[in-house]
VEXZA-320472 format. One line per 8 residues: number of its first residue (from 1); their letters; for each residue x, y, z of C-alpha. Coordinates in nm, 3 decimals, padded with zeros to 5 digits. Layout:
BEGIN
NUM	A	X/Y/Z  ...
***
This chain:
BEGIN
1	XXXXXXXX	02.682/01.346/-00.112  02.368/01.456/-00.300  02.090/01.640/-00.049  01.722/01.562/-00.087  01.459/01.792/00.084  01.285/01.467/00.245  01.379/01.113/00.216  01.078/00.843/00.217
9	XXXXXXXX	01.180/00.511/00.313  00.968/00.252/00.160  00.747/00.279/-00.168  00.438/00.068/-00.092  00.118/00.287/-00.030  00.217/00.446/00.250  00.528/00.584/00.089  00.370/00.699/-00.252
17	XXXXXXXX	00.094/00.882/-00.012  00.353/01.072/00.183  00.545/01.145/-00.159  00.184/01.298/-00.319  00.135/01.524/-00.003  00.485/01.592/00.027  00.453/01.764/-00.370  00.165/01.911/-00.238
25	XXXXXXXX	00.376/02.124/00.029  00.601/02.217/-00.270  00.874/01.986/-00.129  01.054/01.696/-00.335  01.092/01.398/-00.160  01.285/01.062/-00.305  01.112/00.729/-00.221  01.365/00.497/-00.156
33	XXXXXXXX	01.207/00.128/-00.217  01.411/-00.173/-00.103  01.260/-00.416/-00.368  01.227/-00.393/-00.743  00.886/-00.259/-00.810  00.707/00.120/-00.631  00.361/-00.183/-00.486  00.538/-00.256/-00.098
41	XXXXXXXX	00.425/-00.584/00.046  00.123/-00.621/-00.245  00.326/-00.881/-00.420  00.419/-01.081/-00.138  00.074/-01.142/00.036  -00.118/-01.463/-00.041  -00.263/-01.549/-00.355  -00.674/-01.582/-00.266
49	XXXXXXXX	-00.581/-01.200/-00.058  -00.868/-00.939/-00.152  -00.958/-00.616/00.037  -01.194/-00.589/00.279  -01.290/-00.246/00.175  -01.482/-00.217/-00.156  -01.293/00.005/-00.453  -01.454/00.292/-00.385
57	XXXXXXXX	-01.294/00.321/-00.058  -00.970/00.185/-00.164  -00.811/00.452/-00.328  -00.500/00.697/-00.253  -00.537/01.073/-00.260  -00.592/01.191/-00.667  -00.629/00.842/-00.832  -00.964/00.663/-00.793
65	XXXXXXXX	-00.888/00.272/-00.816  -00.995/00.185/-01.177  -01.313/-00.024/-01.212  -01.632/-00.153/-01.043  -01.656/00.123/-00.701  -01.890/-00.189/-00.499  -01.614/-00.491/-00.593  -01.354/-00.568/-00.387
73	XXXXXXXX	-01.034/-00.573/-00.547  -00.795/-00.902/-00.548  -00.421/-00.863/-00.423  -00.279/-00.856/-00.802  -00.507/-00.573/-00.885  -00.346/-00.360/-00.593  -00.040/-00.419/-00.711  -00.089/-00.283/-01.028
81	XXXXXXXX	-00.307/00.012/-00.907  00.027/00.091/-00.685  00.257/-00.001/-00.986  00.072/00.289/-01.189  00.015/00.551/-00.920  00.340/00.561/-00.905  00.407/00.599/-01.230  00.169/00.958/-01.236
89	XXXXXXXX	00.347/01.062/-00.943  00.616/01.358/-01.065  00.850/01.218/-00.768  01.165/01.076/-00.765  01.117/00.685/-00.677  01.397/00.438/-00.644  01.363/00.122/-00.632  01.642/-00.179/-00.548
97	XXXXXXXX	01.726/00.091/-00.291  01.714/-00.084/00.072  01.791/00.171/00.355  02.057/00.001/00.625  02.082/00.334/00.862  01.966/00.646/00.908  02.173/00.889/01.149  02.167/01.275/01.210
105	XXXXXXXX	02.395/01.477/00.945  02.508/01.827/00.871  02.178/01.888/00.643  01.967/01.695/00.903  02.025/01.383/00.830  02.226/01.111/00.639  02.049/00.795/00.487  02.262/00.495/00.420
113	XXXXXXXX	02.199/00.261/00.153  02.275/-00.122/00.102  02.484/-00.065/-00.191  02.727/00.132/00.012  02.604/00.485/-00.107  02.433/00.770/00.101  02.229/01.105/00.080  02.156/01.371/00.294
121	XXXXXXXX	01.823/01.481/00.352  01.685/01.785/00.512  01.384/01.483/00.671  01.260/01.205/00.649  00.961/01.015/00.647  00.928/00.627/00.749  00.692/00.418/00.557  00.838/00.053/00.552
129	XXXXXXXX	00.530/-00.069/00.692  00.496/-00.399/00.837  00.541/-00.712/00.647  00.878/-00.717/00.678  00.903/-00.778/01.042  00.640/-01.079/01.099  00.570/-01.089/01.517  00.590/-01.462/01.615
137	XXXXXXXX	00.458/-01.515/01.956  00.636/-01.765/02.230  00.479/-02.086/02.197  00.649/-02.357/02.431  00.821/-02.620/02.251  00.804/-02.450/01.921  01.169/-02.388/01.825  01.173/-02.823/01.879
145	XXXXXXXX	00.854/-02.870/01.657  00.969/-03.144/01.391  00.704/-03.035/01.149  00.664/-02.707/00.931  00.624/-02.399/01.064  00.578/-02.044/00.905  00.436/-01.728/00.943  00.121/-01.619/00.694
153	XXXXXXXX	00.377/-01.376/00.577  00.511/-01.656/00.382  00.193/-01.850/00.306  00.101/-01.832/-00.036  -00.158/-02.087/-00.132  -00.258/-02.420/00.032  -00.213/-02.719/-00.212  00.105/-02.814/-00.034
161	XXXXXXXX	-00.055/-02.864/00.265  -00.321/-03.106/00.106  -00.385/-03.426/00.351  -00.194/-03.259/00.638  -00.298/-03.217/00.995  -00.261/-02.789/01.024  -00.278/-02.550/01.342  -00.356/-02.186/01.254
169	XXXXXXXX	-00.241/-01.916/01.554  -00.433/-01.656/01.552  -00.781/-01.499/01.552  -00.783/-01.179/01.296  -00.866/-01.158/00.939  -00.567/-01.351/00.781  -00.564/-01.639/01.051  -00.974/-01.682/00.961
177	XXXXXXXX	-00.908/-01.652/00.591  -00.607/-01.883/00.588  -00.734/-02.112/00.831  -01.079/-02.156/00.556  -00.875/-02.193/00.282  -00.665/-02.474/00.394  -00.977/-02.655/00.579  -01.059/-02.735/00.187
185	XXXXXXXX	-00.733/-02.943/00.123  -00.610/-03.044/00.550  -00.792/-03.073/00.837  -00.742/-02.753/00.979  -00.779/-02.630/01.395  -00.816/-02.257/01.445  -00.583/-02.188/01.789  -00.654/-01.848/01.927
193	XXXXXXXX	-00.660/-01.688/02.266  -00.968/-01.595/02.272  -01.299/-01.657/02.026  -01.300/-01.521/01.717  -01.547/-01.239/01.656  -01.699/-01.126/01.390  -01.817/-00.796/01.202  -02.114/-00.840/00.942
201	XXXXXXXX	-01.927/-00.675/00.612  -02.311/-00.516/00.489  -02.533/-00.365/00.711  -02.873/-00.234/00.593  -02.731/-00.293/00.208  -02.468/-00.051/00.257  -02.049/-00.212/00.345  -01.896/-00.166/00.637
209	XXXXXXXX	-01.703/00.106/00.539  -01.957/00.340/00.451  -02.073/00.334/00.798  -01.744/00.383/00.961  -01.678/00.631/00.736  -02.045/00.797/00.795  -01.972/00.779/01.207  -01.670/00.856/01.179
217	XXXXXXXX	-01.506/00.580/01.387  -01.302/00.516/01.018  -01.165/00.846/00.989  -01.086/01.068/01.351  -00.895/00.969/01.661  -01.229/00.846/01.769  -01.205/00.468/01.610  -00.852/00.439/01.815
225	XXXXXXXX	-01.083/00.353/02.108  -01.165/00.029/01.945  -00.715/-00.071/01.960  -00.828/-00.138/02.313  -01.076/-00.438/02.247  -00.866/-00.771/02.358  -00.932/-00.876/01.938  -01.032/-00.729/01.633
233	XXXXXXXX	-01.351/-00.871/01.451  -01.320/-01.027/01.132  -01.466/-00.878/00.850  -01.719/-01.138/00.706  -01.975/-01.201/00.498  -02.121/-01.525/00.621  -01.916/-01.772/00.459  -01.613/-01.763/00.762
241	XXXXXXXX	-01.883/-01.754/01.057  -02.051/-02.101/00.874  -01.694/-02.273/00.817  -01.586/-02.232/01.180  -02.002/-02.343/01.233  -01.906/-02.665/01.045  -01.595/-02.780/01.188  -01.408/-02.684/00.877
249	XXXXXXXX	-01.150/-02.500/01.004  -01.288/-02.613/01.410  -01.170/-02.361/01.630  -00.959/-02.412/01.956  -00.816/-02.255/02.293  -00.436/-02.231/02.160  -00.288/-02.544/02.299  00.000/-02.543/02.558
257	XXXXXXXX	00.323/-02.645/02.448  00.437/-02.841/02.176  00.622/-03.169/02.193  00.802/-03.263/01.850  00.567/-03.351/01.629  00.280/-03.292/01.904  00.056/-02.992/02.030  -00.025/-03.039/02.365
265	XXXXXXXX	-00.423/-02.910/02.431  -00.564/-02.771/02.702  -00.754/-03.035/02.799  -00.456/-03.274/02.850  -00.471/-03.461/02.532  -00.171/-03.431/02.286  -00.205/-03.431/01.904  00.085/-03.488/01.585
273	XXXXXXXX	00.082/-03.219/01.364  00.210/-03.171/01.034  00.224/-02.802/01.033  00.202/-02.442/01.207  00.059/-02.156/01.066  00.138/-01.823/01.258  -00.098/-01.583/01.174  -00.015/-01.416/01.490
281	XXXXXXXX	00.025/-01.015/01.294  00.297/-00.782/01.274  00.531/-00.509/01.404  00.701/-00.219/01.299  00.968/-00.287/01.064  01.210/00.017/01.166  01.570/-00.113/01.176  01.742/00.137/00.981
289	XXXXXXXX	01.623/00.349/01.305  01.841/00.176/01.541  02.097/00.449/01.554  01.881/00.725/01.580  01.899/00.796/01.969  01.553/00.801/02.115  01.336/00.728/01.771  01.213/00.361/01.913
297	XXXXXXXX	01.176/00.228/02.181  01.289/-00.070/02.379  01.049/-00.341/02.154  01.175/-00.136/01.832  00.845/00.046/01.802  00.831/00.477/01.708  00.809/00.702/01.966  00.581/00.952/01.749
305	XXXXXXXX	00.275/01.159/01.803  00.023/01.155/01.575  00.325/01.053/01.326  00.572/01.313/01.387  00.840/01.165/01.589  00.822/01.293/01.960  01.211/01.273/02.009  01.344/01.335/01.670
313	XXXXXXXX	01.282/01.652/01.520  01.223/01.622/01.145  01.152/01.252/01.137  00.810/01.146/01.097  00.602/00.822/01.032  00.308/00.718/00.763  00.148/00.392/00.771  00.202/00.269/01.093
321	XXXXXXXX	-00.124/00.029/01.286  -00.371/00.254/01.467  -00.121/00.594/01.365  -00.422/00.841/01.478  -00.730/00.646/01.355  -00.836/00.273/01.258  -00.766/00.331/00.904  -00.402/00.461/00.950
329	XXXXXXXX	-00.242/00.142/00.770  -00.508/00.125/00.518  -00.536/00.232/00.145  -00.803/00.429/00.236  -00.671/00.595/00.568  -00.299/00.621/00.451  -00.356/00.962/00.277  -00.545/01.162/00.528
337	XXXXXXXX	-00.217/01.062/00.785  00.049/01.115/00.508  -00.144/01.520/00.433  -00.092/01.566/00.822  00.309/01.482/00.814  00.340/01.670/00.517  00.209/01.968/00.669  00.418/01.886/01.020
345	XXXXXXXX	00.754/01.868/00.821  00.716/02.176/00.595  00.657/02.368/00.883  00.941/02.196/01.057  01.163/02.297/00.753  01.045/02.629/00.680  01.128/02.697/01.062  01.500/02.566/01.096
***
């Protein structure tokens, strides 16, 4: 069995960010990347997908993303600043390499792969993000729904949908953006919890971003406080707040139950639908986990501090939602988290 100083699951951005500060500790990590190319979930979000965050705050640590700093980039163009950070980085990356378990082994632990083969490594960092584990919440009636239903993790564009009758869940970002888009081919209801609110994306000429970064909220502990708002404002420049203004996406309490091809409202009245759009977020996608005693929790989520596992010595965690600031599973937050595990587990190694 071949030994690895550190072993980073996943090679989207949080796992090339842990790699970087990993060489920067003078340790050499492997990044093993479950699908054929180092970009994570990039490739797999919806086509019309841009940041939120201009390019100049879009970057990981050493690599400025190429271009205009004010624009903000499209989902391709992420990709392929991933694609060739990853190619600069002097780290051994492996992709086609899905992880299936990770337990604790004579070196510290042993990583097993899909294909049957293992390493040891002396730790290991977590970085599978997301996207692979879409959260779907219970919705009365839905398994019976005769019509369509997906999560935004498998939306991609919405001519398909053109003519249809379409429920959105959700009241974030993607369920706003989605729920726009397809109001211009379907008539399209917004179904959310509570009412959508929004954050203006300039303020005094300057992005959001540079004033989150300037207060800080971005960047410290200190933005965690807003994780405990009931929703999260979506990021707009004026044209979402004026659709949901016009009717087109019109927005909804999210209806009661669902009766084959109907959604039952709140108000009593009951409506066919062609489709259902969950754009209801994410969860940790930690399987590989399962077996290591204590390392999640009962709902599959890390038990970590900060990152660094509280239960598992030598395990840690980049990239994970609200990890020790509002920017934790961001391009431009992933590094700053990733420097502080690299530090943790070279102390961690230097001591055992």
């Amino acid at each position: 069995m071949k030994y690895v100083d550190v072993a980073v699951i996943g090679g989207g951005q949080s796992g090339l960010a842990a790699a970087h500060a990993l060489l920067s500790e003078g340790l050499r990590p492997v990044v093993l990347e479950a699908s054929g190319t180092a970009a994570g979930s990039w490739p797999r979000y919806y086509d019309s997908l841009t940041l939120f965050s201009p390019a100049r705050y879009s970057s990981l640590p050493g690599m400025p993303f190429p271009g205009d700093p004010d624009r903000y980039p499209h989902r391709d163009e992420v990709a392929a600043y991933l694609t060739s950070y990853a190619a600069r980085l002097d780290a051994d990356i492996r992709t086609g390499r899905r992880v299936t378990g990770v337990r604790r082994g004579d070196a510290g632990f042993e990583v097993e792969l899909a294909d049957g083969s293992a390493l040891a490594a002396r730790a290991v960092v977590a970085a599978s993000g997301t996207f692979g584990r879409p959260h779907c919440p219970v919705l009365s009636g839905l398994d019976g729904f005769t019509g369509t239903v997906l999560h935004a993790a498998d939306y991609r564009r919405p001519e398909s949908f053109a003519g249809q009758r379409v429920m959105v869940v959700g009241a974030g970002n993607s369920a706003v953006q989605i729920a726009a888009e397809l109001a211009s081919v379907a008539r399209v209801t917004l179904a959310s919890r509570a009412p959508v609110k929004f954050a203006r994306q300039k303020i005094a000429g300057r992005d959001l971003h540079f004033w989150l970064r300037y207060t800080g909220l971005d960047i410290t502990p200190l933005g965690g406080l807003l994780h405990e708002a009931p929703t999260q404002p979506v990021i707009d420049d004026g044209r979402y707040r004026a659709a949901l203004a016009q009717g087109a996406p019109d927005r909804r309490p999210v209806f009661t139950g669902i009766d084959g091809a109907k959604v039952c409202w709140q108000d009593g009245t009951r409506e066919e639908a062609d489709a259902i759009v969950l754009a209801t977020g994410y969860r940790p996608d930690l399987p590989y986990l399962a077996g290591l005693d204590g390392a999640l929790d009962a709902a599959g989520h890390p038990r970590h501090r900060g990152g660094a596992s509280a239960t598992v010595p030598g395990l840690a965690f980049v990239g994970l939602e609200w990890q020790r600031s509002l920017s934790s599973n961001s391009l431009r937050g992933v590094g700053r988290d990733a420097a502080r595990i690299a530090r943790h587990l070279a102390a961690h190694l230097r001591g055992r």
